[in-house]
C-alpha positions as CSV (number, residue, x, y, z in Angstrom):
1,X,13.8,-20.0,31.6
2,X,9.9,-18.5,31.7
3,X,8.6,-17.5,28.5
4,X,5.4,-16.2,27.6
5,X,4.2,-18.3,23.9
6,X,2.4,-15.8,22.4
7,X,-0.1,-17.5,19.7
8,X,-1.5,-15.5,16.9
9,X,-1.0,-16.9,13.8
10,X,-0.6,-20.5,14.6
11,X,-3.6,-21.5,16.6
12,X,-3.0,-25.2,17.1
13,X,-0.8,-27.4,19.1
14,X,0.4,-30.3,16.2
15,X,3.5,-28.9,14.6
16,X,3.8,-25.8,16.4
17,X,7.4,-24.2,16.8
18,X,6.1,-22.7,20.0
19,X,5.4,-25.8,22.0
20,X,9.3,-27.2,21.0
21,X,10.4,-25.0,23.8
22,X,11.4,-26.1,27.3
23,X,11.2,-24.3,30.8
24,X,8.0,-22.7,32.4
25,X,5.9,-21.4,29.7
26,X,2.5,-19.1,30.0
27,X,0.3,-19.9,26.6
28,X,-1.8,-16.9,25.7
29,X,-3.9,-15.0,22.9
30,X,-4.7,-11.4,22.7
31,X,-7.9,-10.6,21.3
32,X,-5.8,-7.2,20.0
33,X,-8.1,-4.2,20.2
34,X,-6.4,-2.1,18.1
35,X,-7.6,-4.7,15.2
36,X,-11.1,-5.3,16.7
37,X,-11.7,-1.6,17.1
38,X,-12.1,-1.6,12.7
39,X,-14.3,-4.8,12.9
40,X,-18.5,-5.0,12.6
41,X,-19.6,-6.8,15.2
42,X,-21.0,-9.6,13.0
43,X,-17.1,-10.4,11.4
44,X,-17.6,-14.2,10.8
45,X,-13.6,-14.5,11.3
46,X,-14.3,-13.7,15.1
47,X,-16.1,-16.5,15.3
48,X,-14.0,-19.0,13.2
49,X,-10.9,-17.8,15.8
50,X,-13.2,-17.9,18.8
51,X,-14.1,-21.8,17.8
52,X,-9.9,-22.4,16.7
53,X,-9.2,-21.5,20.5
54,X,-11.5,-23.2,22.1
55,X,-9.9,-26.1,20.3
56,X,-6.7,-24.7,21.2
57,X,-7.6,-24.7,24.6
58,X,-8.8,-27.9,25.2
59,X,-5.2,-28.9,23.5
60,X,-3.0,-27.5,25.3
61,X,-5.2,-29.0,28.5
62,X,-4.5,-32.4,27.1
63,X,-0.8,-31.3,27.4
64,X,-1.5,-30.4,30.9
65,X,-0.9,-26.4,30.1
66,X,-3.6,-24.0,29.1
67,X,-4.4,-21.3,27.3
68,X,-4.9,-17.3,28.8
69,X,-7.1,-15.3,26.7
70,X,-7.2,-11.7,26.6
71,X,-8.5,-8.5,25.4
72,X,-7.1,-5.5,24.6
73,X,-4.2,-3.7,23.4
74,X,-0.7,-5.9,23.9
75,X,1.3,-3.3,25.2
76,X,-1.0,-2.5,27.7
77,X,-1.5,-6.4,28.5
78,X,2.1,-7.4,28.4
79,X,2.9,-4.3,30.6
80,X,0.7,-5.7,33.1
81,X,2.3,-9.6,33.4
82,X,5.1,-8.0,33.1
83,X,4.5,-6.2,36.4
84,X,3.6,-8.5,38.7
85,X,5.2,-11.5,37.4
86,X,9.5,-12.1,35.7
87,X,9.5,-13.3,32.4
88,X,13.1,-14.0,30.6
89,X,10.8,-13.7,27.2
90,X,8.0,-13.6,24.9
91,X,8.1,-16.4,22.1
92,X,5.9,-15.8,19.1
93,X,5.6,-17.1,15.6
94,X,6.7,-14.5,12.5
95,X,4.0,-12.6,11.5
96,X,5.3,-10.0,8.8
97,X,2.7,-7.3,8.0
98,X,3.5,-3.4,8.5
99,X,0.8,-3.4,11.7
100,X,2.3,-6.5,13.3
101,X,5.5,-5.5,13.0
102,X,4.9,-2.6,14.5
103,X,2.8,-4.2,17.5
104,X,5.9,-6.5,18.1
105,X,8.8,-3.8,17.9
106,X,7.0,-1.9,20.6
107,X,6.9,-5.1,23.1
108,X,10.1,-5.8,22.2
109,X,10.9,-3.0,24.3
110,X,8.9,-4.2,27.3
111,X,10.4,-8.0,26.6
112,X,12.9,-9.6,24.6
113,X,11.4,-10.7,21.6
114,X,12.0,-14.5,20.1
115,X,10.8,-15.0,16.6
116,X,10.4,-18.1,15.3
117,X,9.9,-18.7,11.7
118,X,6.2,-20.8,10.7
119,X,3.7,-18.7,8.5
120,X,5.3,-19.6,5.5
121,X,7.3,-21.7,3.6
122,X,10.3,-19.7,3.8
123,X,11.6,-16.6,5.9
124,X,11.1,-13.1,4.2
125,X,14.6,-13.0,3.8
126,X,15.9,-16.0,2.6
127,X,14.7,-16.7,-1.3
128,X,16.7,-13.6,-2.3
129,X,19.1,-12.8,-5.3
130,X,22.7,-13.5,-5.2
131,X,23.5,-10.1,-4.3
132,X,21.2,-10.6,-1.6
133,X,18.2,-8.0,-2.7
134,X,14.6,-9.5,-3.2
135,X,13.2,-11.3,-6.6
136,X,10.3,-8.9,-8.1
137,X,9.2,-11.5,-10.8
138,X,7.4,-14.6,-9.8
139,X,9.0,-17.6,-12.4
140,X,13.2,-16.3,-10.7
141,X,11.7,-16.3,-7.2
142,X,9.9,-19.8,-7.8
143,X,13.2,-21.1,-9.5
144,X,15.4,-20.1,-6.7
145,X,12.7,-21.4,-3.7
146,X,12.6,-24.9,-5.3
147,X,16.7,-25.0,-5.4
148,X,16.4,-24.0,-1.8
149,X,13.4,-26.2,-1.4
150,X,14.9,-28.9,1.5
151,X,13.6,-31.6,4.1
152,X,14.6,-29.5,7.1
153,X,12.5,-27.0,6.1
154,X,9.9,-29.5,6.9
155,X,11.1,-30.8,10.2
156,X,7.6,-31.7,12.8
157,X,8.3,-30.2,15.7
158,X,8.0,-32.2,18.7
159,X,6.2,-30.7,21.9
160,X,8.5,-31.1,25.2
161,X,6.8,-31.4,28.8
162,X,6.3,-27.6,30.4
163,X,5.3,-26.4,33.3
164,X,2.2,-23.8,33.2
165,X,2.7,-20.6,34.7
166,X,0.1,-20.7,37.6
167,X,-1.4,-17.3,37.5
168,X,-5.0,-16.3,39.2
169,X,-7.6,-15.9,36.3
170,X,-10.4,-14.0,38.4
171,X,-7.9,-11.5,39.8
172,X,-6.5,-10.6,36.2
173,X,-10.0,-10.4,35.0
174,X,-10.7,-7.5,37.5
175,X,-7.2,-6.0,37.5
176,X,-7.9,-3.3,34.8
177,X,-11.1,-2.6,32.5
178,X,-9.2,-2.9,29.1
179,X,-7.7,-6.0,30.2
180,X,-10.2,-8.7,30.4
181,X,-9.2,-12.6,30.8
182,X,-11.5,-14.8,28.9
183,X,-11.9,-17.7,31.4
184,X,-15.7,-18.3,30.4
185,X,-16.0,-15.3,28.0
186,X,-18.4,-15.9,24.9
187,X,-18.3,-13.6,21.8
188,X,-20.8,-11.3,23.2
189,X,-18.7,-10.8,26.1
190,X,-16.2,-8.7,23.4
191,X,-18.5,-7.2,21.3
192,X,-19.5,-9.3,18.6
193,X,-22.3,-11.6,17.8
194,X,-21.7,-15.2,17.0
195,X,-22.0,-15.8,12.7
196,X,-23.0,-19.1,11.0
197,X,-20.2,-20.8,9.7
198,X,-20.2,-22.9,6.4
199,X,-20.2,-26.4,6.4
200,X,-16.9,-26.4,4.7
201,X,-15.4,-23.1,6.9
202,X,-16.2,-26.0,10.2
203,X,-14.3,-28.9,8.4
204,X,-11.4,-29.9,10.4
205,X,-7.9,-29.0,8.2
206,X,-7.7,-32.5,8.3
207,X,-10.6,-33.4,6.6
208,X,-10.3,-30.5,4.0
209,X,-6.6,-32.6,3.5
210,X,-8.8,-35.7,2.6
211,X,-11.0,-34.6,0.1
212,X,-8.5,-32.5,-1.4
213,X,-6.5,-36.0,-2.2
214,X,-9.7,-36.8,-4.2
215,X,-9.3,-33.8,-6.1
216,X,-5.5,-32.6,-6.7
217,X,-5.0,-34.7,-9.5
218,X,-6.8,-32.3,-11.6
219,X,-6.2,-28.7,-9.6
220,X,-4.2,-27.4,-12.5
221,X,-7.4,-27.4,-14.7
222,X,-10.4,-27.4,-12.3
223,X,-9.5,-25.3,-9.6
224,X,-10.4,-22.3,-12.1
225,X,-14.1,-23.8,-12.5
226,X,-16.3,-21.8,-10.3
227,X,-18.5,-24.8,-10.0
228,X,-16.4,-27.7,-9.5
229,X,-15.0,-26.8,-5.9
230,X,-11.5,-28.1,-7.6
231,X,-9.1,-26.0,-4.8
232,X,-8.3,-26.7,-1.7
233,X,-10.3,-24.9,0.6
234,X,-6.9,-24.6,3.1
235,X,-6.5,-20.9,2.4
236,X,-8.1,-19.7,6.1
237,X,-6.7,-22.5,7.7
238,X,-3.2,-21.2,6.4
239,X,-4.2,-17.8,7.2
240,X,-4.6,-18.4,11.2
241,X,-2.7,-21.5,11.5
242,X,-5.1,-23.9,12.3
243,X,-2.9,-26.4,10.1
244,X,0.7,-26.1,9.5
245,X,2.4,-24.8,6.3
246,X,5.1,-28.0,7.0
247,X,2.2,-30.5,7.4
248,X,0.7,-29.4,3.9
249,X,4.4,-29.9,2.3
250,X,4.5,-33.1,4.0
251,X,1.1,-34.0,2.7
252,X,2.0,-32.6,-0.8
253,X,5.2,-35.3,-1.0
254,X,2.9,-38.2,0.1
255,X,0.8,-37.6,-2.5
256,X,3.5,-36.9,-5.4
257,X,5.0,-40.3,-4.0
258,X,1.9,-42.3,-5.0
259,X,2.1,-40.6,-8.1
260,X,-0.2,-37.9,-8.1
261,X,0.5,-34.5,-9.8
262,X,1.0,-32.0,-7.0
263,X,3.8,-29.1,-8.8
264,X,0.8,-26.9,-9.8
265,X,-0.5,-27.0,-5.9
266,X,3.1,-25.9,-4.7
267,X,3.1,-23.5,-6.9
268,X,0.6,-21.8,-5.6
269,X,1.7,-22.0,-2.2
270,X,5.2,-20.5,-3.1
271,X,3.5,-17.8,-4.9
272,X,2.0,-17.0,-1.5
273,X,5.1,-16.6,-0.3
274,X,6.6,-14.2,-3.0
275,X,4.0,-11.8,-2.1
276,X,4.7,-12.2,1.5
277,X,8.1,-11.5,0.7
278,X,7.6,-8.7,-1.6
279,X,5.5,-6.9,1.1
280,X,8.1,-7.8,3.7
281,X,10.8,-5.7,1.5
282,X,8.3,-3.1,0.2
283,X,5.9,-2.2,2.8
284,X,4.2,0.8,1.2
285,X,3.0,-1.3,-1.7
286,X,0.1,-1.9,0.8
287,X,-1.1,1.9,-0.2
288,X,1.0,2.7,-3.0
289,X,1.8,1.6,-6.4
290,X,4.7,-0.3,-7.7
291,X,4.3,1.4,-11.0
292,X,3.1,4.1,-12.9
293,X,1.3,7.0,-10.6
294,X,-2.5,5.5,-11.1
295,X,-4.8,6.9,-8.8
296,X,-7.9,5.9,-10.4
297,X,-10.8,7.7,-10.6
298,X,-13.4,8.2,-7.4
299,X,-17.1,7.5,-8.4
300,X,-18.9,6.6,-5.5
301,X,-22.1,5.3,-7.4
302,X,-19.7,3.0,-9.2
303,X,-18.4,1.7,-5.9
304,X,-21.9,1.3,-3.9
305,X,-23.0,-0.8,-7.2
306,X,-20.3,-2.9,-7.4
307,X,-20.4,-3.5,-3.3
308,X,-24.0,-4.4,-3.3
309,X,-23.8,-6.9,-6.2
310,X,-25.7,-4.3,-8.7
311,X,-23.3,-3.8,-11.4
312,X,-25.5,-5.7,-13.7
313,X,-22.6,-7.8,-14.9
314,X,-23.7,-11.6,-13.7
315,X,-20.3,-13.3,-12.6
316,X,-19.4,-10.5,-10.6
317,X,-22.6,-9.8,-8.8
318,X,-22.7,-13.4,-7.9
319,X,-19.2,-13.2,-6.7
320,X,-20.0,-10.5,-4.5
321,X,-23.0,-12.2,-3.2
322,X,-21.0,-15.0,-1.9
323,X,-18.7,-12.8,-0.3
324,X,-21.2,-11.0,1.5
325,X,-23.0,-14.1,2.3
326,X,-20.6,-16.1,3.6
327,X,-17.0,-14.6,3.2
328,X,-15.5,-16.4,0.5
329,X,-15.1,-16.2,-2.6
330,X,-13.7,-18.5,-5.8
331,X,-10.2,-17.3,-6.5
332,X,-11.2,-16.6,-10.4
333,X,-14.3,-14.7,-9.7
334,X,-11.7,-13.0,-7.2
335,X,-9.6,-11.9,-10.7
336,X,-12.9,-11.3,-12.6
337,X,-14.2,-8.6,-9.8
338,X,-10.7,-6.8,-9.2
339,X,-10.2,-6.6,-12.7
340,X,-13.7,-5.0,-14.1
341,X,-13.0,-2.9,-10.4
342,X,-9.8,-1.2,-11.4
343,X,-10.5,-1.6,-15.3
344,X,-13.6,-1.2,-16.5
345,X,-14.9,1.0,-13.4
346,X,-11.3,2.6,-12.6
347,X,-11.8,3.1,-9.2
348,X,-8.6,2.6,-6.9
349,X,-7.7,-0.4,-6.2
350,X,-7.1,0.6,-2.6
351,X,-11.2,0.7,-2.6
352,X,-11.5,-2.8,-3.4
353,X,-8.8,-4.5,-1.4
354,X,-10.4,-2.4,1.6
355,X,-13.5,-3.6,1.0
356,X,-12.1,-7.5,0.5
357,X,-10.3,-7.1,3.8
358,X,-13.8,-6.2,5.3
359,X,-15.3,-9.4,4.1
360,X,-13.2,-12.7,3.5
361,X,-12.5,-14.9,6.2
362,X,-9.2,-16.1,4.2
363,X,-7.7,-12.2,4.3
364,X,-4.2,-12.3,3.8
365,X,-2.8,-8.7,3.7
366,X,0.0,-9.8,1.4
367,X,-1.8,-12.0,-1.0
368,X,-4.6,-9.7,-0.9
369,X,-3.2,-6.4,-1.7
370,X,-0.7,-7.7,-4.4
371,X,-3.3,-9.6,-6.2
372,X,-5.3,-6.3,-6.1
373,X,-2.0,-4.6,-7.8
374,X,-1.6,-7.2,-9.9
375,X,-5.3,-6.9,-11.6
376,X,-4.9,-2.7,-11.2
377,X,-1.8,-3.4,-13.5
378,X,0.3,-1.1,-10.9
379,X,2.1,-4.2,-9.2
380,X,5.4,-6.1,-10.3
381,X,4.2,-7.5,-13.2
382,X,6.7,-6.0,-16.4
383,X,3.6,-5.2,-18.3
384,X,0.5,-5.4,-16.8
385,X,-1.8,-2.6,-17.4
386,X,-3.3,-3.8,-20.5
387,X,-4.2,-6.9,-18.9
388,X,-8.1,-6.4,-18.9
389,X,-10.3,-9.8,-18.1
390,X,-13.4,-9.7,-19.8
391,X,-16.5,-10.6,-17.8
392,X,-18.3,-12.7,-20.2
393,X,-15.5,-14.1,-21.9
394,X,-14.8,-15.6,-18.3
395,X,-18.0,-16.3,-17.5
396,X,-18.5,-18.5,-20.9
397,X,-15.3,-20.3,-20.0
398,X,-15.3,-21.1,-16.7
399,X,-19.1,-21.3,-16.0
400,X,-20.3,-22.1,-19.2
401,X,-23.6,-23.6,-17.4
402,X,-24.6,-20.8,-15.4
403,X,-24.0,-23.1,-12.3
404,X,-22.6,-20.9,-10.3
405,X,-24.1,-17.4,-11.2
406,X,-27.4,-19.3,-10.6
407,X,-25.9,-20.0,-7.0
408,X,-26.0,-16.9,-5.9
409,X,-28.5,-15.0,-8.4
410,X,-31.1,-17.4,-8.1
411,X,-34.1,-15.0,-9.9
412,X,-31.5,-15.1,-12.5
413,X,-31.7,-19.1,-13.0
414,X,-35.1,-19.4,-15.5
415,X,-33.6,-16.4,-17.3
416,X,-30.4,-17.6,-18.3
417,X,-29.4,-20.1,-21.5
418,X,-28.5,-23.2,-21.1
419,X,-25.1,-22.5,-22.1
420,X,-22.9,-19.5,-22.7
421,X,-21.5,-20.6,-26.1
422,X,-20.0,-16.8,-26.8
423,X,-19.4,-14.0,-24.5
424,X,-22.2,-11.8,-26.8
425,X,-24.9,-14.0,-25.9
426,X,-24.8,-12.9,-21.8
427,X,-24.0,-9.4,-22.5
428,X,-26.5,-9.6,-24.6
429,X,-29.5,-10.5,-22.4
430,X,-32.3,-8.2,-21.0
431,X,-32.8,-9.7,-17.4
432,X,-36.2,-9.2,-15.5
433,X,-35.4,-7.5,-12.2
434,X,-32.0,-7.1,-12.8
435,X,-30.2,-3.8,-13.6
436,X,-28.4,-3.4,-16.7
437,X,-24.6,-3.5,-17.2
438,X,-23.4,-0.1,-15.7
439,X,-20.6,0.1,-18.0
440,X,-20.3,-1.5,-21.7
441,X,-17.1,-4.0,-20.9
442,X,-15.8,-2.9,-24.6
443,X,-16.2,1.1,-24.1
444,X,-14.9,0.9,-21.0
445,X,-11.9,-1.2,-22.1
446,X,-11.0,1.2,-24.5
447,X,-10.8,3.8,-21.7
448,X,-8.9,2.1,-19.7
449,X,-6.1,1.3,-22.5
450,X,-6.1,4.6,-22.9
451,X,-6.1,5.8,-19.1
452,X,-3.4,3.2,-18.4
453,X,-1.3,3.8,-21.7
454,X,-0.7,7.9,-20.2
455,X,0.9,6.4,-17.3
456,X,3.4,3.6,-18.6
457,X,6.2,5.5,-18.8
458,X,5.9,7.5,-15.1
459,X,6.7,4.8,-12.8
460,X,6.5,5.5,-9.2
């Protein structure tokens, strides 16, 4: 049996379904052009992936195999081993988006196509109803996963000893001009310039693990605290597979056996499965609605302020500073910025999640666009459209001390109180060079009530 092991999704070599397999195998990565093609050539996530396969690489090495990298379009590449070489089959983890299952039917065509299931917890199709038709509220879904919830699902799996398809590197690199073979290629060599990664984006998943065990005892109340760093950090290492979803589970039960509290953690990472699922089942929620026929309402002043941190509300300027800055972004400020988005501004929420997907290095097309839903109030929630954060409120809550809006508006940080004590007290402020609130958060509320309320009983 010769298989091509198609990595994607899962770049590492501990705990990979793909290196369980016996026979001949041919390791490789596409550097997919039909996905680079929408990219600026300074995308940060180029160069977290560019620095997860070289690490990949030199893995698989250690394993005496190795790793072909390529750029291009996967049809065209696949037609091309394909033609001068017999392959029985292409092996490649799950990866469930519309695009990528698109890209795979089409080489199914060329090759038969082996899934194997390791993005997430659980296959698309397996937490389901008993009449077998997908769960569209969170609490049933979670209910059902943890009765289904079993050690095999954890199972390491244990590499075997291929051999590596001998191929010649320097005549594939000059076989076609689309079709390039990375043997010493740099970043520059595809197009984009190397980024500056945080200290925290270059910490090992490992080490992430490790000062995580420091801090899970309290993630149910501190991971909301934009200043306390109380969250994992694992989301883009979950996101390209640098660390296994399996080995997190296993890490998860270690620590709930020396007596930690870990069910507020899982539940997180099962509620990255529901929308993974949900997307699975209804791929055009990644353009359209679940509910009620909500367009929104174009203003393109509205958009440029809010995407150059110029809205004049604090907490979300300095949320989209960090973003900008360094492509992440704390998971409440995430809330706080979609909400006053698709509320207080009513611009579509396709707008925002676009511009998201432009700039976090943790972009998860499910997770993404149905948290964007969710705060639009058009998603699965039963009632959502009144659901309208308020900026301040949040702010005095969860950053009370100005910590992090300091951060990242530092000619904010003499200007500010002390303390945010009442929401009326930073709404309330006259800032030196800082613009003024572009929209009154309780004017604007109003509108929206009212904007939303028109729609509730026209569901899509």
């Amino acid at each position: 049996m010769k298989r091509i092991l198609w990595f994607r999704r899962d770049l590492r070599t501990e705990d990979n379904p793909l290196l369980s397999l016996e026979g001949e195998v041919l390791p490789i990565f596409i550097f997919d052009t039909d996905i680079l093609s929408a990219l600026r050539a300074d995308d940060r996530r180029i160069t977290f992936i560019y620095n997860a396969l070289l690490n990949l690489k030199s893995s698989l090495q250690k394993q005496n195999l190795d790793l072909a990298i390529f750029y291009g379009r996967p049809t065209d590449i696949f037609k091309w081993l394909l033609s001068d070489h017999h392959y029985d089959e292409v092996c490649a983890s799950g990866d469930y988006e519309r695009y990528a299952l698109e890209r795979d039917r089409d080489i199914s065509h060329l090759i038969n196509f082996n899934y194997l299931h390791d993005t997430y917890i659980f296959r698309p199709d397996e937490v389901l109803k008993n009449d077998g038709t997908p769960y569209m509220v969170f609490t049933p879904f979670y209910n059902r996963a943890k009765a289904l919830f079993h050690p095999g699902h954890f199972d390491e799996f244990q590499p075997v000893n291929q051999q590596l398809m001998r191929f010649d590197y320097e005549h594939l690199h000059c076989i076609h001009d689309t079709i390039h073979s990375t043997k010493a290629t740099t970043l520059e060599s595809i197009g984009f310039i190397p980024q500056p990664l945080t200290q925290h984006q270059q910490r090992s998943p490992e080490a992430k693990l490790e000062l995580f065990a420091t801090k899970i005892e309290n993630y149910s109340e501190d991971r909301d605290y934009m200043a306390l760093d109380g969250t994992s950090g694992l989301s883009i290492d979950l996101r390209f597979g640098t660390i296994s979803i399996r080995k997190v589970i296993r890490w998860l039960l270690t620590q709930k056996k020396l007596g930690k509290v870990t069910e507020p953690f899982f539940r997180q990472l099962i509620f990255r499965d529901f929308y993974a699922m949900l997307l699975f089942h209804f791929p055009h929620l990644s353009e359209r609605n679940f509910r009620y026929p909500f367009k929104g309402i174009p203003n393109q002043t509205f958009f440029k302020a809010f995407c150059t941190a110029q809205t004049g509300v604090p907490i979300v300027d300095a949320g989209i500073r960090q973003l900008l800055e360094n492509g992440d972004m704390h998971n409440r400020v995430r809330m706080i910025c979609a909400s006053f988005f698709t509320k207080n501004l009513l611009l579509p929420w396709q707008w925002g999640e676009t511009f998201f997907a432009e700039h976090l290095m943790d972009y998860d097309a499910s997770s993404n666009i149905l948290s964007w839903q969710w705060s639009a109030g058009t998603g699965v929630d039963p009632q959502p459209y009144f659901r309208i954060f308020n900026p301040y409120t949040q702010t005095s809550k969860f950053d009370a001390n100005g910590v992090y809006i300091r951060q990242w508006i530092p000619q904010l940080a003499s200007q500010l109180p002390k303390t945010f004590s009442h929401e009326e007290t930073l709404s309330a402020l006259s800032l030196i060079e800082y613009p003024a609130p572009i929209v009154n958060h309780k004017n604007s509320s109003k509108e929206a009530l009212a904007y939303f309320k028109s729609f509730q009983n026209n569901s899509l």
